[in-house]
C-alpha positions in Angstrom: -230.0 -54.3 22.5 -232.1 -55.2 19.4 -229.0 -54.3 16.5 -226.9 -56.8 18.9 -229.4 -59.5 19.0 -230.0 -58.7 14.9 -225.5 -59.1 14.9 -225.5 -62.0 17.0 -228.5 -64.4 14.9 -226.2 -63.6 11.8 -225.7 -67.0 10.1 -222.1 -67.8 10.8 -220.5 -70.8 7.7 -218.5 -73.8 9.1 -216.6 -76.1 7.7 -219.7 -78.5 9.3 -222.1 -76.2 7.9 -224.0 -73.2 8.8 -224.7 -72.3 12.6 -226.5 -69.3 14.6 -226.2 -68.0 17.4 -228.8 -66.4 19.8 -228.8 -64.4 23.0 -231.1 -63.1 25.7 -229.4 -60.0 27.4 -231.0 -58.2 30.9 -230.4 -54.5 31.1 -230.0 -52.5 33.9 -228.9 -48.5 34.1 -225.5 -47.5 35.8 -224.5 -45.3 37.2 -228.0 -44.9 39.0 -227.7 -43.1 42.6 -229.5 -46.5 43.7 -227.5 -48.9 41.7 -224.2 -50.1 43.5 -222.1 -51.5 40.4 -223.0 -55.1 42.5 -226.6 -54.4 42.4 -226.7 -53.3 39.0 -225.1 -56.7 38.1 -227.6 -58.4 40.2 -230.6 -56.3 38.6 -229.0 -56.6 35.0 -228.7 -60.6 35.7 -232.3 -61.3 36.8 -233.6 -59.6 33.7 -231.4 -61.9 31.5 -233.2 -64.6 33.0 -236.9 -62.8 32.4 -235.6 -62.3 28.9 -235.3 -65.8 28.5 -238.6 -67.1 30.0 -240.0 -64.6 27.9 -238.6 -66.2 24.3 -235.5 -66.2 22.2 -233.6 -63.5 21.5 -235.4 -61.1 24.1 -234.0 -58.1 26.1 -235.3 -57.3 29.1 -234.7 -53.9 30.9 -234.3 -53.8 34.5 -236.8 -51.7 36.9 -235.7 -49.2 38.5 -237.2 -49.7 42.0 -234.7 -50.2 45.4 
């Protein structure tokens, strides 16, 4: 998750001028014998969003409680 954060912020030239780009990505493991594909989207989702309370360019892995 970090190298694609570190890809992503790259600098990227226009015709306007320069530009970056940044991301906050939630993580969650599948497959997972609790995780339905739905609730690992749901999990993955809700740690995007504590990734980006907690700062730009964050990654946040999902627990792995029920």
């Amino acid at each position: 998750a970090r190298r694609l954060i570190e890809a992503i912020n790259q600098p990227i030239d226009l015709s306007q001028g320069r530009v970056t780009v940044g991301a906050s990505i939630g993580l969650c493991v599948y497959p997972d014998a609790r995780n339905t594909l739905e609730r690992c989207i749901q999990k993955a989702d809700s740690a995007m969003y504590q990734a980006k309370k907690a700062g730009k360019n964050c990654y946040v892995m999902a627990d792995h409680e029920p």
